[in-house]
C-alpha positions as CSV (number, residue, x, y, z in Angstrom):
1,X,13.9,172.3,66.1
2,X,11.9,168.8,67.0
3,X,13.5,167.2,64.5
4,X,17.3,167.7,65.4
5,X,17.2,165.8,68.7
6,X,16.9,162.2,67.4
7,X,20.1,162.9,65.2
8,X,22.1,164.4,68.4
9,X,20.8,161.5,70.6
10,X,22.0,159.0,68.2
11,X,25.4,161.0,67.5
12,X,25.7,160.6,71.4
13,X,25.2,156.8,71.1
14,X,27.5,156.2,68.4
15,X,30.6,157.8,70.5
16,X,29.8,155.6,73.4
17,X,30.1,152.4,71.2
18,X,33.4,153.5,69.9
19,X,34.7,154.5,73.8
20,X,33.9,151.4,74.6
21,X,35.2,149.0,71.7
22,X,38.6,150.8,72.1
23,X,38.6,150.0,75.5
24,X,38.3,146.2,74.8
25,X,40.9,146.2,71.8
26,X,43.6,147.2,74.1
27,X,44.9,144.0,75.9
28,X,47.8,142.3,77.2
29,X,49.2,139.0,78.8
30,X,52.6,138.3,79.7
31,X,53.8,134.9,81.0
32,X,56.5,134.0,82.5
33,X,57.7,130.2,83.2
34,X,60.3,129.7,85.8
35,X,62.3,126.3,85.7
36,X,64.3,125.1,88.8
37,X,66.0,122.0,89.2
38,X,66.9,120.6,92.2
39,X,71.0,119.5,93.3
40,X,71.9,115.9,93.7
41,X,73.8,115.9,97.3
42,X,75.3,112.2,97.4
43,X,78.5,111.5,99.3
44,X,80.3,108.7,100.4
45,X,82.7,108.0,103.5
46,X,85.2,104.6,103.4
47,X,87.0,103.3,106.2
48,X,90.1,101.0,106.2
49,X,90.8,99.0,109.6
50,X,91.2,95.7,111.1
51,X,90.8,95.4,115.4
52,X,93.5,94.1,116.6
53,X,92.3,91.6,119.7
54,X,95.8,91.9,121.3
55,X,96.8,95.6,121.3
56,X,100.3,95.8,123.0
57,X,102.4,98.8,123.7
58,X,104.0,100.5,121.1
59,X,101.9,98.7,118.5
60,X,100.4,100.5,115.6
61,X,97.1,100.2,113.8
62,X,97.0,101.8,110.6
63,X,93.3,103.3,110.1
64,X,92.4,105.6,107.1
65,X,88.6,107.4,106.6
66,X,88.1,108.8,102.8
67,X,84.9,110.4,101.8
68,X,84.0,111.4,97.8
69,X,81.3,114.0,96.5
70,X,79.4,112.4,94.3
71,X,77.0,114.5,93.6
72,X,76.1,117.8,91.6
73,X,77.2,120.7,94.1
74,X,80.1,121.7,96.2
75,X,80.4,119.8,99.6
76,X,82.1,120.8,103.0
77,X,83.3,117.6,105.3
78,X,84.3,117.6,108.6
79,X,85.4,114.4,111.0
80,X,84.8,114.2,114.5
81,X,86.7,111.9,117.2
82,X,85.3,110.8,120.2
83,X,87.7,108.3,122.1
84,X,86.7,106.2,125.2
85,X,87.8,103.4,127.3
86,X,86.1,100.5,128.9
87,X,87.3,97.7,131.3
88,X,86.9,94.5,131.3
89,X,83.8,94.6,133.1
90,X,82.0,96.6,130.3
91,X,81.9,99.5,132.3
92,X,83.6,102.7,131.2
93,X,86.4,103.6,132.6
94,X,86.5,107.1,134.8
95,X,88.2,110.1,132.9
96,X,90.0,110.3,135.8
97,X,91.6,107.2,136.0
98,X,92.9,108.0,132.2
99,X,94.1,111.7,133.5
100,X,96.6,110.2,135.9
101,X,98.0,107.5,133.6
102,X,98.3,110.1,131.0
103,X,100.5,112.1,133.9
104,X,102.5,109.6,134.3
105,X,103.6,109.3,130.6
106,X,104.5,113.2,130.4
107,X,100.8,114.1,129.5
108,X,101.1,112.1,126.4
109,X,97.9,110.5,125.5
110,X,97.6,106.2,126.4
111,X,96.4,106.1,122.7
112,X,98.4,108.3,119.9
113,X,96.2,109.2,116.8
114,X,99.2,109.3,114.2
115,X,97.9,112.0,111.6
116,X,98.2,112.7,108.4
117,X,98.1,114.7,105.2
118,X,98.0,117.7,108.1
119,X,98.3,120.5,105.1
120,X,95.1,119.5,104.0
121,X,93.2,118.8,107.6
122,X,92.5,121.7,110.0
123,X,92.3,120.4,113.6
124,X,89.6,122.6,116.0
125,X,88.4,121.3,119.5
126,X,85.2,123.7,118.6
127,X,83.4,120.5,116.8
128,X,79.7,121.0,117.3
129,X,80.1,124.1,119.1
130,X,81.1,122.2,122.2
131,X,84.3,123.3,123.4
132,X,86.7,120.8,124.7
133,X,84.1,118.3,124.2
134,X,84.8,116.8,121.0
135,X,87.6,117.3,118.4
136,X,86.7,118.2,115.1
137,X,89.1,117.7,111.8
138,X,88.1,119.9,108.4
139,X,89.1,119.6,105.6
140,X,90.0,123.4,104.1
141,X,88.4,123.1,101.0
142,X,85.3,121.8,99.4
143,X,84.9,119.1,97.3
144,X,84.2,119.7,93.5
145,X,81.0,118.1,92.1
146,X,81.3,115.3,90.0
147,X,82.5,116.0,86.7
148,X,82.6,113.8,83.2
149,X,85.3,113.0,81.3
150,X,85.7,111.7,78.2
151,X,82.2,109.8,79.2
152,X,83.4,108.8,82.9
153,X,82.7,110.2,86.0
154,X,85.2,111.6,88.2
155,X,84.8,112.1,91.6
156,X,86.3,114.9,93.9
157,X,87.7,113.3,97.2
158,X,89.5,114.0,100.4
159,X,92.5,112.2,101.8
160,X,92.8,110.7,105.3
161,X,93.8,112.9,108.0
162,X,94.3,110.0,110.4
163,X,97.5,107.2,109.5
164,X,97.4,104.9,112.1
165,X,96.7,104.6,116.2
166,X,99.4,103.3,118.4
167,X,99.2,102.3,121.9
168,X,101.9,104.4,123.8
169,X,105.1,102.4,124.5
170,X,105.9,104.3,127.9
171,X,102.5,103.1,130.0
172,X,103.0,101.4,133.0
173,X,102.8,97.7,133.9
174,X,102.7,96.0,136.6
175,X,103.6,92.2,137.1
176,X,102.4,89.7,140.0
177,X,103.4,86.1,139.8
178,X,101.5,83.0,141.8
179,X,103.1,79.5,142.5
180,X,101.5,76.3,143.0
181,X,103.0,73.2,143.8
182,X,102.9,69.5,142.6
183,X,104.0,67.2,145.5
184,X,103.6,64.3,143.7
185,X,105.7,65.1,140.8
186,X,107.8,67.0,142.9
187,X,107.0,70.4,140.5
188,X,106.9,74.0,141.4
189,X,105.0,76.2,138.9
190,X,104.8,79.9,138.5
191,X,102.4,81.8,136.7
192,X,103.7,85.5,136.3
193,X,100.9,88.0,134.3
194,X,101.4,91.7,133.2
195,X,99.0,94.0,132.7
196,X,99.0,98.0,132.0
197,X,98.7,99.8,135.6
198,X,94.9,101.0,135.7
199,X,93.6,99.7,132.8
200,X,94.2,95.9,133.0
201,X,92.3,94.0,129.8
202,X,90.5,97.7,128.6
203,X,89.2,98.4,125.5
204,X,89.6,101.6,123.7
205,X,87.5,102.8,121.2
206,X,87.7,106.1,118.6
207,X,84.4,106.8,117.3
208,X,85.3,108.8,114.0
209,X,82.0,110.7,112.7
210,X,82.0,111.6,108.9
211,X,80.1,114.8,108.5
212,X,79.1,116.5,105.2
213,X,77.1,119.7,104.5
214,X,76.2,121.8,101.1
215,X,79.4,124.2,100.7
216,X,77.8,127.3,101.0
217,X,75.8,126.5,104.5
218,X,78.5,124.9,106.5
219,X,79.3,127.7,108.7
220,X,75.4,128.0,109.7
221,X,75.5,124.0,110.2
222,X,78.3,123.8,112.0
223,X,79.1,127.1,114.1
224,X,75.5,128.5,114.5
225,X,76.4,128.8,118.3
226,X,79.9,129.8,117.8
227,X,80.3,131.8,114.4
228,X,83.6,133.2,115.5
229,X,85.6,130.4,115.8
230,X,84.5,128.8,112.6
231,X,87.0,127.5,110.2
232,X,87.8,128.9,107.1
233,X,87.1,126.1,104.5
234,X,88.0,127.4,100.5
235,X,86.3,126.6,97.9
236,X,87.1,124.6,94.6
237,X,87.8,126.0,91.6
């Protein structure tokens, strides 16, 4: 009987070892290598106009404003107008002041933005969430990224939603005349001047604002505070 426990010790140590080199056999590693690349978000906006330094009624301006994607993902562009007037003092003139002219002409407005392309442009007075503050042109559907053809790149752009402004042909004017007189050359002179009632020698400016925005974000950009009133913009095939 003494001499069977060695061999039933070292049977016991032999099925440890091969536990334990199973055990260290069995491995596996799996690895996984995730590429992203990021989009190339370039646009560009171009104006068209000359200021005229002698603006008279019923004289119109043409102005265009074109923007291009040229970059690698779909883009959403808006437009936003601000207009305002200044005298001849520098000093802007009181929204009132342009309120009663414009009652005067019918409610027409003293400067007529002439649009254009209007199938294309969606007009909302909801431009940066602020009601009746600013007025906001979209145009419904996004542009394409740029594409290659044939070895040349081709750009996806909008057309102009504005033509041309014209300063209203029914404002008022007054006239006063003053006379001085030349005794020795026995002359009389009159010097008679017309100006628009209210406004005199003003300046008017329209501030256009060429906003763009990744396609698939525009409505958190631009109606965050307002979500129900944002415009529906498609986009490109």
């Amino acid at each position: 009987m003494k001499n069977k426990k060695p061999i039933i010790a070292l049977g016991a140590l032999v099925a440890v070892g091969l536990i334990a080199g199973t055990i260290a056999y069995f491995t596996s590693e799996a690895t996984f290598d995730n590429v992203f690349t990021t989009a190339v978000y370039k646009t560009q906006s171009t104006e068209t106009f000359t200021s005229p330094e002698n603006w008279t009624p019923g004289q119109e301006i043409p102005k265009t404003v074109i923007t291009e994607n040229q970059g690698s993902i779909p883009v959403a562009v808006r437009v936003i107008a601000e207009e305002s007037w200044v005298n001849e003092s520098g000093n802007e003139i009181d929204p009132s002041v342009i309120e009663q002219i414009m009652n005067r002409i019918d409610g027409e407005d003293i400067a007529i933005i002439n649009l254009d392309n209007t199938s294309d442009w969606v007009k909302s007075d909801w431009g940066n969430d602020k009601a009746g503050e600013v007025t906001a042109y979209y145009y419904k559907k996004s542009l394409a990224p740029v594409k290659d053809v044939n070895g040349t790149k081709v750009y996806d752009k909008t057309n102009s939603f504005i033509r041309s402004v014209t300063l209203n042909s029914k404002l008022p004017t007054s006239s006063y005349c003053t006379t001085s007189e030349d005794p020795i050359n026995h002359t009389i002179t009159k010097t008679c001047t017309s100006a628009i009632e209210n406004l005199g020698k003003a300046t008017y400016t329209l501030k256009l604002t060429v906003e763009t925005v990744q396609f698939d974000q525009y409505k958190n950009v631009w109606f965050t505070k307002n979500p129900t009133h944002a415009v529906e913009i498609t986009a490109t095939n």
